[in-house]
MARFI-962480 format. One record per residue (C-alpha): residue in three letters; y, x, z. Coordinates in steps of 0.001 Angstrom, whole numbers, padded with zeros to 6 digits, always signed. Each point is the difference from the previous one (the first is absolute). Layout:
ALAYXZ...
This chain:
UNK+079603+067968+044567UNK-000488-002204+003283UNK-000467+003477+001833UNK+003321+001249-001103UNK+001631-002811+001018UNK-001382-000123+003269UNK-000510+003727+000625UNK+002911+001469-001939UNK+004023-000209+000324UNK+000647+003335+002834UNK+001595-003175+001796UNK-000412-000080+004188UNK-001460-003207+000083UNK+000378-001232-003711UNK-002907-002761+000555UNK+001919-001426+002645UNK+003382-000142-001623UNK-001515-001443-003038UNK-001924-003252+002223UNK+003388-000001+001429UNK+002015-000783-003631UNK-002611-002321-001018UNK+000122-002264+003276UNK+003637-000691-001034UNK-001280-001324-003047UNK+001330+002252-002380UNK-000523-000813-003673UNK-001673+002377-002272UNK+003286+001453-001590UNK+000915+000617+003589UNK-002874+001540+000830UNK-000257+002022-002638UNK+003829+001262+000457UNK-000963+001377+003473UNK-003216+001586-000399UNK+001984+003609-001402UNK+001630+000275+003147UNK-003373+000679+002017UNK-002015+001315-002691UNK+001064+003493-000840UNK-000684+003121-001469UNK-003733+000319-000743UNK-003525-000044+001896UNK-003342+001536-001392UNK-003318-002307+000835UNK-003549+001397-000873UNK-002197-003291-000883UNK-003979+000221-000457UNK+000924+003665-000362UNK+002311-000319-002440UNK+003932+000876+000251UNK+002460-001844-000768UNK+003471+001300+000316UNK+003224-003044+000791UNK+003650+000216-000274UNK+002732-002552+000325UNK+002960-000744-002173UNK+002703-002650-000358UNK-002240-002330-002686UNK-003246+000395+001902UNK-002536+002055+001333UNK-001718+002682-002411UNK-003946+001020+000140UNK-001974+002541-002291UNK-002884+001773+000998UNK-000141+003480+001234UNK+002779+001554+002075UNK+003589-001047-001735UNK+000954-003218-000809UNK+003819+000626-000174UNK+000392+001399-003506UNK-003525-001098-001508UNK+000755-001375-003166UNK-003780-002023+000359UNK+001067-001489+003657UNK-000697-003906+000331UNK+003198-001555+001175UNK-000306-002570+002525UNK+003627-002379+000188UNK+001056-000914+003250UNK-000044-003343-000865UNK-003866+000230-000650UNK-000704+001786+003691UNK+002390-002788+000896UNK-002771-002351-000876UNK-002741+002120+000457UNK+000965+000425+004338UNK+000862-003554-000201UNK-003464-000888-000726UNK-001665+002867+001905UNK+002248-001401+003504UNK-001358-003746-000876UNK-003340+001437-000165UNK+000194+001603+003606UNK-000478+003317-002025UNK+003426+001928-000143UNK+000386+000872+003607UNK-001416-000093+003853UNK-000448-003151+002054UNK+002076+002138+002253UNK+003150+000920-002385UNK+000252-003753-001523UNK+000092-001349+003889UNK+002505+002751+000296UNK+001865+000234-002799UNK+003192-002125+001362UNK+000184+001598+003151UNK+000128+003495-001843UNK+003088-001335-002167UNK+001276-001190+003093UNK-000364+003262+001362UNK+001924+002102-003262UNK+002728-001868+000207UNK+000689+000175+004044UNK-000009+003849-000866UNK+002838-000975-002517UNK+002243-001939+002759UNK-000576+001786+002439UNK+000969+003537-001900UNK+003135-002223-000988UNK+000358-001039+003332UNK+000657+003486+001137UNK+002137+000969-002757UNK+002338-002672+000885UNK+003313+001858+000938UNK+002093-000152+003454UNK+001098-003899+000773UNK-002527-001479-001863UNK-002926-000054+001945UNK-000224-003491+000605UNK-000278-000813-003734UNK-003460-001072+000759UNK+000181-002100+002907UNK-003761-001242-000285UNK-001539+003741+000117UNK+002286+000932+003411UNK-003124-000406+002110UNK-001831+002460-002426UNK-000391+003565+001870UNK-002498+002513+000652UNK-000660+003258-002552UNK+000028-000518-003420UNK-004020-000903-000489UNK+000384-002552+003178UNK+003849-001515-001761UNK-002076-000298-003526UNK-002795-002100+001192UNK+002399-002611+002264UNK+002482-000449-003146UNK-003605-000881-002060UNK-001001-002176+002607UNK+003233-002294-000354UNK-000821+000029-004047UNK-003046-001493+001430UNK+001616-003028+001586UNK+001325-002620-001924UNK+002941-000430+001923UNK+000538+003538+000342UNK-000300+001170-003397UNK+003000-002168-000551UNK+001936+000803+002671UNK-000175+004051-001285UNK+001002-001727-003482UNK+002822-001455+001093UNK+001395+003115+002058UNK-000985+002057-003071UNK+002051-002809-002410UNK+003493+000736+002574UNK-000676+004143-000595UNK-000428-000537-003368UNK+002990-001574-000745UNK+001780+002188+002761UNK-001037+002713-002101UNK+001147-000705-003416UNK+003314-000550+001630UNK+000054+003391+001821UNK-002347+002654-001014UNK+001163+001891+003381UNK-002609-002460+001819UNK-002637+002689-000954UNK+000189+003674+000906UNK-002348+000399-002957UNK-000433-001888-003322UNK-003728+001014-001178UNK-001233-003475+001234UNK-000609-002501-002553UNK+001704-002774+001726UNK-000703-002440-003071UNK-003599+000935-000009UNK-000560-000643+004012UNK+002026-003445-000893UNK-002590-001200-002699UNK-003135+001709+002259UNK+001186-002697+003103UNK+000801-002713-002421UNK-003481+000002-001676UNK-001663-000321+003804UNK+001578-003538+000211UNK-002821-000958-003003UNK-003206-001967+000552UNK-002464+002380-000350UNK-003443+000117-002129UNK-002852+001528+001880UNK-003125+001737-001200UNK-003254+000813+001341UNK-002589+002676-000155UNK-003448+000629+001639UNK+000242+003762-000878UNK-000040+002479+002944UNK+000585+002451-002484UNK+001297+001165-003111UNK-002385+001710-002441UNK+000156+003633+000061UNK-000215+002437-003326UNK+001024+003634-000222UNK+003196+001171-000275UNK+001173+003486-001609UNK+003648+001562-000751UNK+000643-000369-003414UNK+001609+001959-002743UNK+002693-001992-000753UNK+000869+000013+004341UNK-000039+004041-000732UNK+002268+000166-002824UNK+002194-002172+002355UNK+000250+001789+002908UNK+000874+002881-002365UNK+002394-001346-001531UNK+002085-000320+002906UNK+000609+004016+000052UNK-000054+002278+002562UNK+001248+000214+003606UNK+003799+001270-000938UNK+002403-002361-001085UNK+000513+000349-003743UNK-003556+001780+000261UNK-001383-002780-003132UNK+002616+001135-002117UNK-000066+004120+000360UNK-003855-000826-000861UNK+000540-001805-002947UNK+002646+002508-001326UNK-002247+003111+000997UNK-003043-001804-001916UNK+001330-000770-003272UNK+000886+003551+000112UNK-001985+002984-001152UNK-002337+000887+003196UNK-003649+000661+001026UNK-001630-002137+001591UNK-000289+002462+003349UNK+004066+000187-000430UNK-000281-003570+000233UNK-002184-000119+003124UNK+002353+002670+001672UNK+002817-002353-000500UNK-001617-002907+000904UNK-001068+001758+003352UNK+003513+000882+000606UNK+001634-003234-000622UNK-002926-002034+001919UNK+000121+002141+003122UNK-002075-001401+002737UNK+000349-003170+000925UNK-000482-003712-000987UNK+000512-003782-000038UNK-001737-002998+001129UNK-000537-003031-002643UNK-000605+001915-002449UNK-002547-001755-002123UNK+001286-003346-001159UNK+001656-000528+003212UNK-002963-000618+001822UNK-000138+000179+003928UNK-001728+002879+000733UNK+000435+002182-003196UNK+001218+003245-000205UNK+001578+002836-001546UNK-000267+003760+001822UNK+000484+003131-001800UNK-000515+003721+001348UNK-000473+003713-001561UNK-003249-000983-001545UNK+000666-003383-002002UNK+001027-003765+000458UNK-002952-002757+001811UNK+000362-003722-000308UNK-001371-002222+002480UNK-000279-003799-000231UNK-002139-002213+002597UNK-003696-000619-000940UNK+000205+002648-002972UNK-001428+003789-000258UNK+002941+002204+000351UNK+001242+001745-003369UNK+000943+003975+000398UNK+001698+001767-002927UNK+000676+003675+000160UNK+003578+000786-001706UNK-001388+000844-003575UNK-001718-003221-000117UNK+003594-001294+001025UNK+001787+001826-002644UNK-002927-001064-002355UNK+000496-003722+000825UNK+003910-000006-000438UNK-000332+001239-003465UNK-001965-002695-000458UNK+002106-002457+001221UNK+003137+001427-002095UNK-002059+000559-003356UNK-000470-003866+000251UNK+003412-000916+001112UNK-001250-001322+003466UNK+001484+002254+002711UNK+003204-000839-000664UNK+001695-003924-000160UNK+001883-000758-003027UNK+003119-000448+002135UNK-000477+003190+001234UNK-000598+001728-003142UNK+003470-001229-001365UNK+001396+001384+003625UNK-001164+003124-000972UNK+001474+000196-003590UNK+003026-001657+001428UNK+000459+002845+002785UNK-001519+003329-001879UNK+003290-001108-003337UNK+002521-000701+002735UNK-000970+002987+002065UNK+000614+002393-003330UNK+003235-001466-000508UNK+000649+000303+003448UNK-000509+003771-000281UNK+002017+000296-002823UNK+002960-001429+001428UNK-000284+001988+003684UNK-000126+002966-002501UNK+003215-000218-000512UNK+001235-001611+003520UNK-002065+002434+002253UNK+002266-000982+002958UNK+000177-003717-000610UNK-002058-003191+000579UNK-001505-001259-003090UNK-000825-003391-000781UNK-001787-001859-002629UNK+000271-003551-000653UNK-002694-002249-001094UNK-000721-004018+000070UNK+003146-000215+001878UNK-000820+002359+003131UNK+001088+003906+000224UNK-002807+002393+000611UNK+000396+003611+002133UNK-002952+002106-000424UNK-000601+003263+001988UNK+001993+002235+001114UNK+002609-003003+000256UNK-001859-002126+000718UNK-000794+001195+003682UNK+003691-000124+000467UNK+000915-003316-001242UNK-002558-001457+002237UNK+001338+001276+003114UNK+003788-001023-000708UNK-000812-003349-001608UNK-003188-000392+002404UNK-002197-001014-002798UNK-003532+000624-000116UNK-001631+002857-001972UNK-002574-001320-002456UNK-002467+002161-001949UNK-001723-001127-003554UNK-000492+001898-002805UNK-000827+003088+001818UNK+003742-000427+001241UNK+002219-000377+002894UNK+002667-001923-000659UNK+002731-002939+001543UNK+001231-003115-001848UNK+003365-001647+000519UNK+000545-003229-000941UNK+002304-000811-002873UNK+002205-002047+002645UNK+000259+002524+002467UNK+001133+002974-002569UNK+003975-000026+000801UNK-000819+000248+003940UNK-002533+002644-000647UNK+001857+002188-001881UNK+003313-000251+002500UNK-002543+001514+002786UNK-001635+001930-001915UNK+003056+001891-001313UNK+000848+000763+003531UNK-003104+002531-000625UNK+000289+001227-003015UNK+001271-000985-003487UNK-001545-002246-001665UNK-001595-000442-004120UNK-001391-002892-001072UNK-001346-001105-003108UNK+000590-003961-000816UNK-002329-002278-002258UNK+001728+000929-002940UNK-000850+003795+000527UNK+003485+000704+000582UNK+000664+002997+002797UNK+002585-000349+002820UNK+000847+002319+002525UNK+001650-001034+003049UNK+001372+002712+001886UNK-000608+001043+003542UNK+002741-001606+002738UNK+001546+001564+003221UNK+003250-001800+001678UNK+002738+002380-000382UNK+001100-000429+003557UNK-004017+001576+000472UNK+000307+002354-002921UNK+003593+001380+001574UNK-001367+000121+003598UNK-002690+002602-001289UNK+002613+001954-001846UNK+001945+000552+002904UNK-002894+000908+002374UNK-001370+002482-002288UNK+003701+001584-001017UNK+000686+000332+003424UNK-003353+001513+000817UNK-000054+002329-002895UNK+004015+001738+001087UNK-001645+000615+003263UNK-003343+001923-001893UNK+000903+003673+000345UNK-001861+001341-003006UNK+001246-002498-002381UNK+003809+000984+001052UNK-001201+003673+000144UNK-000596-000635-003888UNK+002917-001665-000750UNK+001867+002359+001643UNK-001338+003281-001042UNK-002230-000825-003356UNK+000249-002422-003613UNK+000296-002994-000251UNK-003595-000443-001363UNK-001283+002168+002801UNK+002291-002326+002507UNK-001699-003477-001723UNK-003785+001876+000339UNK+000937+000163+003663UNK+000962-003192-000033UNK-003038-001478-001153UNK-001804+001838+002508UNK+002439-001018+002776UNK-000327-004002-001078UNK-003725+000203+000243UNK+000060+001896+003439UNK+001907-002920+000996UNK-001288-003061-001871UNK-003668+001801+001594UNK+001467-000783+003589UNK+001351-003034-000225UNK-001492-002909+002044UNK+001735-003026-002295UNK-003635-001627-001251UNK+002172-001898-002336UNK+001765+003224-001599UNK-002738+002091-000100UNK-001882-002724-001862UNK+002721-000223-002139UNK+000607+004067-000192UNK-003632+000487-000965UNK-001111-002733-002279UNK+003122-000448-002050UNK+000963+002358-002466UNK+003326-001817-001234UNK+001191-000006+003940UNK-001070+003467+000691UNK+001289+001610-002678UNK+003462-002062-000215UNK+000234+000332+003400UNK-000454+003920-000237UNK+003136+000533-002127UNK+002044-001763+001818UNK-000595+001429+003094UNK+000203+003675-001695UNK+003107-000685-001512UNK+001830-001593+002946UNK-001325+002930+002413UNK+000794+002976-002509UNK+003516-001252+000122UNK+000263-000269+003795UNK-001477+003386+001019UNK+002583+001742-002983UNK+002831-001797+001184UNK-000562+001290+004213UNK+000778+003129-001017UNK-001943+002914+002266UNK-000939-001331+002758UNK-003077+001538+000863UNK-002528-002516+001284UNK-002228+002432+001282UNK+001698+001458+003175UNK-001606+002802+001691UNK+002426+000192+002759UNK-002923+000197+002912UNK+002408-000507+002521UNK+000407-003684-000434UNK-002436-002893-000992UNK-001656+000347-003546UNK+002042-001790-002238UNK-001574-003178-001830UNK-000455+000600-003775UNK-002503-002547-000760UNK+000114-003900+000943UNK-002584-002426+000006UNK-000461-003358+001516UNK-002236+000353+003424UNK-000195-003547+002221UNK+002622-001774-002275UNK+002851+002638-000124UNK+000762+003209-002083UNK-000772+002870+001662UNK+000844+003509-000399UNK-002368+003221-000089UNK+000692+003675-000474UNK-002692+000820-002303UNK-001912-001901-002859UNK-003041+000915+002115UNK+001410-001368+003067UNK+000746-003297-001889UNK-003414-000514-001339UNK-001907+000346+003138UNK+002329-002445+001604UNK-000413-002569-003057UNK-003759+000458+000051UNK+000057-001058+004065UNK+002369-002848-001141UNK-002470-001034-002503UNK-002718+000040+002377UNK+002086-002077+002737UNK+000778-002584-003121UNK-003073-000420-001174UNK-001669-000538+003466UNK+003255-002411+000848UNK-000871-001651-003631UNK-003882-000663+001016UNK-002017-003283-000588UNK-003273-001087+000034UNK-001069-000214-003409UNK-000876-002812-001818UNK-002952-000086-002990UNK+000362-001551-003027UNK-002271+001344-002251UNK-002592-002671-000905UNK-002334+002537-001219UNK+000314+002723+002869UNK-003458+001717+000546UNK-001282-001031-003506UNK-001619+002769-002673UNK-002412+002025-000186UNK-001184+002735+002889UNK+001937+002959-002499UNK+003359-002762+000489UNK-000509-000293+003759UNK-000714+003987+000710UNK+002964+000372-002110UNK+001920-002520+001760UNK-001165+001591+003429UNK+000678+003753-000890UNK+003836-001028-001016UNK+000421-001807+003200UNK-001774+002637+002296UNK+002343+002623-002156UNK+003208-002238+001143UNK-001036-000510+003764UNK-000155+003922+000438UNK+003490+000510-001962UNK+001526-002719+002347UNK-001832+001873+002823UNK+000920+003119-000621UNK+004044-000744-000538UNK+000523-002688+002784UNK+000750-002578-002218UNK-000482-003928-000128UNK-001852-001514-003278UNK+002592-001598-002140UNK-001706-003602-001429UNK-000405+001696-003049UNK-001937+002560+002328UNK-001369-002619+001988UNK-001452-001691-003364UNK-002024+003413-000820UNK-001508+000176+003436UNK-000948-003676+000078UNK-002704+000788-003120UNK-002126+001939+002430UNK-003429-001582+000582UNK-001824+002608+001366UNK-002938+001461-000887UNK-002837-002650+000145UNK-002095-000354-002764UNK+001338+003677-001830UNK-002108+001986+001408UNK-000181+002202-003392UNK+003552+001302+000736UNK-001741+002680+002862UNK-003218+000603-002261UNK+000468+003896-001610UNK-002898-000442-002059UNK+001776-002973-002103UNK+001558+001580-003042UNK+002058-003423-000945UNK+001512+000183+003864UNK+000883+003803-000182UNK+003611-000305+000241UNK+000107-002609+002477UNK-002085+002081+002113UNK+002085+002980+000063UNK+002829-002004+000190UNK-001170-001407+003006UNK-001232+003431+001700UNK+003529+001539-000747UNK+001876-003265+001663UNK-001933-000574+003257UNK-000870+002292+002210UNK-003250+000695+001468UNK+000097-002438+002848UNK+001588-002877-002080UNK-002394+000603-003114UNK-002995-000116+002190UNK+000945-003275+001958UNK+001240-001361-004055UNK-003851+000784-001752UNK-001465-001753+003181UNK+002007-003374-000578UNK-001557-000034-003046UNK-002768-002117+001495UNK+001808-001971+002526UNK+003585-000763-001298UNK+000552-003730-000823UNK+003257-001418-002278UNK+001160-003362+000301UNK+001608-000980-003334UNK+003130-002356+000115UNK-001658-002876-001519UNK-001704-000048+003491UNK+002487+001083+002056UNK+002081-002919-001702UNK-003050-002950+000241UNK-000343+001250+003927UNK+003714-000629+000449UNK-000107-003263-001848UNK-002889-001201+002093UNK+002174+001077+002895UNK+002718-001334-000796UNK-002313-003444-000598UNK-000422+000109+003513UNK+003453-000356+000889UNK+001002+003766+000735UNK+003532+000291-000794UNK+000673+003511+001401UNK-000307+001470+003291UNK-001658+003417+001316UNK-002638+000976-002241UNK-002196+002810+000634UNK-002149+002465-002442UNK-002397+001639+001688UNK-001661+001773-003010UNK+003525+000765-002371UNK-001683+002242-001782UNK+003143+000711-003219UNK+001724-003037+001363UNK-000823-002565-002553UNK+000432-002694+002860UNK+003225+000413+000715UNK+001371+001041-003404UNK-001167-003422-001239UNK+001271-001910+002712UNK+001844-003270-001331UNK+003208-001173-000028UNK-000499-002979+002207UNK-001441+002734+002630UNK+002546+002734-000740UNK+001227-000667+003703UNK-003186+001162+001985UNK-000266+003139+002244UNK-002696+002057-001511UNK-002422+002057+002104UNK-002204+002418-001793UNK-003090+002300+000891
């Protein structure tokens, strides 16, 4: 027990904060309440060569013998009210901790919470940086700024000098939340950590230049953890808990394990601990955690473990289990419903918010700017109850819209266009159509079902060369509008070109200039040209000149960009290579939706499988791959395999922040590595006004 206590927790420091709690004379109860928060997840200790496997919960710490204490029925408990006691005695005795970490246990509390203020510090927003009067003389880097703030929570005087600048923000704040650019601080916390400093402190004393050492080992129960967090995609836990309760081997499991893992990895892994890690590859998942042996499992033994974990109802939470039965009934009703709207947005209500699932769902989250969330196996968006009436107003400017209410009752909300919009279309495309010579040709000279045939043709010719983002999106994606808008048009143009009587639009009198017989708009105005083919060439230069004039840098805002597994990414990178060379080839600029596909390239680092002919799985990526690049550009793609690097945008985003920490507001910014252009594409708002220089 005393070398859990002492040994144990995955805390930095935990000895040190624990002197620190008790020289403020905490009471046992106290004590006892703040122990969870540094002793977490679970620690394995070999003793006289014996194991002994640990994990902590809210009423105490558990220990059984062997490898897994987390689900042992046998497992003593230990209350944190007894280790209360128990460190209590052991820090009276000089026995809990170092001569070194009691003499510095204040000066290391002093020290967290100067990294507190002075995070807050810099997150104080424009015309309140003199909030904190008594920490103006505090400069340097962030390391050097840290240890001059804990230096004045050294001093008497100064401690309450930063208490008293810290008592002015705090009120300043509750008034005005705009003090703060960002509200992740916990300003009531920092309060209560500087208030407590003011105390009379108890101190302790130790002759012990060390603390006793024992053997350490991952155990079980830290395995079964770290699984349980799923795989490197997002929604990755839940695909494997749907594809395991299903009827597979367990080498179909591996293979979809390997898929969904990828390669990659995360640090912390194992109860949190400093250290600890998480990497995964084409040959299995290793776990590393400080002083222990390493623990390698090939896939199978992967698979093997997972069905393990989900025979005994311990890979997935309870709260995550009902998620799962809450999302796989809603997401059959969902289906139902979008049966029988296939052009609408569905939504389902439950517990007061609306729920889109995919293909809506992708949708709904760009026009409401929502996040996509995944559970269940699921992609989906929730809208809050509150926010329903707004929602469906924009979204109906989209599409129409069905939802299903709490009482199971269906409404349909149909889609909306301004009529002022609706007639300008009209008249562009009835005027554009009179001027098509084979659609008046077949009114002219054929039936009337021959004439409307033609006239679908001729609407599509013309809807295809329009540069209007806003119609087309409407055009293509609405069935109601298209179709409506169809009719209308054919009616209103078979009566014009009747009532002209013969006037033949097609001259072929050479001796003066062609005469126009089809219009479209080029640089703002209708123009006229004598053939259809004349007309389209010109509207596919227009559309290159709009969508070059219509260019922006493009801005990423997918959370998850350059997540899944290596079969994801070499998807992801084939799709985008197939788009570059389409652009290429026809001279045109990516749209954003374009822009979106080629931002999912991540090159080719780490899938080096994709340009191996003797891998069966990787057969059609490979001749994909041969048949898309030539031989030049395949060559220089296979040797990147082992020397292309991909910044994700978490770390794109922390390197900005840190940035940004230093007081960068914008300026010239240079890349000298771009690379896909992560850098820029994640470039933030409050920066949005630099000149960017890339290599």
């Amino acid at each position: 027990m005393d070398d859990v206590l002492r040994l144990g927790g995955n805390t930095d420091e935990l000895r040190m904060r624990v002197v620190a709690e008790f020289e403020k004379r905490r009471s046992v109860d106290e004590i006892a309440a703040f122990l969870p928060a540094v002793y977490q997840g679970g620690n394995g200790f070999t003793v006289y060569g014996v194991k002994y496997a640990v994990w902590y919960f809210e009423d105490g710490i558990r220990i059984a013998q062997g490898e897994q204490a987390r689900y042992e029925r046998g497992a003593q408990l230990i209350t944190w009210a007894d280790a209360a006691a128990r460190i209590g005695e052991l820090l009276g005795d000089g026995r809990f901790a170092t001569k070194e970490e009691v003499t510095g246990a204040e000066d290391y509390e002093h020290e967290l919470i100067a990294r507190k203020l002075r995070d807050l510090q810099h997150d104080l927003s424009k015309g309140n940086e003199g909030l904190f009067p008594n920490l103006a003389d505090v400069d340097g880097g962030y390391p050097e700024a840290v240890q001059k703030i804990a230096a004045k929570l050294a001093d008497p005087e100064g401690r309450e000098a930063v208490l008293g600048d810290y008592l002015a923000f705090r009120e300043a704040y509750k008034a005005d939340r705009s003090v703060l650019r960002f509200h992740y601080h916990d300003v009531d916390g920092i309060f209560v950590s500087l208030a407590v400093q003011l105390l009379e402190r108890r101190k302790f004393t130790s002759d012990m230049e060390r603390v006793p050492e024992v053997n350490s080992f991952i155990t079980q129960d830290e395995i079964g953890d770290a699984l349980s967090h799923g795989g490197g995609t997002v929604g990755s836990k839940w695909r494997i808990f749907k594809y395991f309760t299903e009827e597979h081997s367990l080498s179909e499991k591996a293979a979809v394990l390997k898929d969904l893992y990828g390669i990659g990895g995360r640090s912390h892994a194992l109860s949190g601990a400093t250290g600890s890690g998480e990497n995964h590859d084409a040959n299995g998942i290793r776990l590393t955690k400080p002083g222990c042996e390493n623990v390698i499992l090939t896939w199978s033994a992967v698979a093997r473990r997972i069905d393990e974990l989900i025979a005994s109802d311990c890979y997935m939470a309870e709260a995550e289990l009902a998620e799962y039965d809450l999302h796989t009934a809603a997401y059959a009703k969902y289906r139902g419903v979008k049966a029988n709207n296939s052009d609408a947005i569905v939504l389902l209500a439950h517990s007061g918010s609306y729920y889109a699932y995919r293909p809506d769902a992708e949708d709904v989250s760009r026009t409401l700017g929502l996040r996509e969330q995944h559970a269940g196996g699921l992609d989906y968006v929730i809208i809050p109850g509150e926010q329903l009436d707004d929602a469906l107003e924009k979204l109906r400017w989209r599409r129409a819209v069905s939802y299903v209410d709490e009482a199971g009752v269906e409404h349909t909300l149909p889609f909306i266009i301004s009529d002022t919009e609706r007639e300008q279309y009209e008249a562009q495309l009835v005027e554009a159509l009179v001027n098509d010579s084979a659609y008046v040709n077949a009114v002219r000279n054929s039936d009337s079902q021959n004439a409307r045939d033609e006239g679908f043709a001729a609407i599509r010719r013309i809807a295809a060369a329009s540069t209007d983002m806003r119609f087309l999106k409407l055009y293509n994606d609405n069935a109601e509008f298209r179709n409506g808008l169809r009719n209308d048009v054919l009616a209103a143009a078979y009566k014009e070109v009747s009532e002209r009587g013969n006037v033949d639009v097609e001259q072929s009198d050479t001796s003066h200039e062609p005469t126009p017989v089809v219009y479209i708009p080029v640089d703002g105005e209708w123009q006229g040209f004598p053939s259809v083919a004349a007309a389209e060439d010109a509207a596919l230069e227009e559309f290159r000149k709009e969508t070059r004039r219509r260019a922006r840098n493009f801005r990423i805002t997918d959370e998850h960009l350059g997540e899944g597994g290596a079969k994801t990414k070499c998807r992801a990178n084939i799709e985008a290579i197939q788009l570059l060379k389409y652009l290429e080839r026809n001279g045109f600029q990516a749209s954003p939706e374009q822009q979106d596909v080629l931002s999912r390239y991540v090159g080719w680092g780490g899938i080096p499988e994709a340009f191996d002919e003797n891998k069966p799985d990787w057969s059609k990526e490979y001749a994909e791959l041969k048949a898309l690049l030539t031989t030049e550009e395949y060559e220089a793609a296979r040797g990147s395999t082992l020397n292309a690097h991909y910044t994700s945008p978490a770390v794109i985003r922390a390197i900005y922040e840190a940035v940004g920490s230093m007081g960068f507001e914008g300026g010239r910014i240079l890349e000298p590595s771009m690379g896909v252009g992560n850098f820029f594409g994640l470039l933030p708002e409050s920066m949005q006004g630099s000149q960017l220089h890339g290599a």
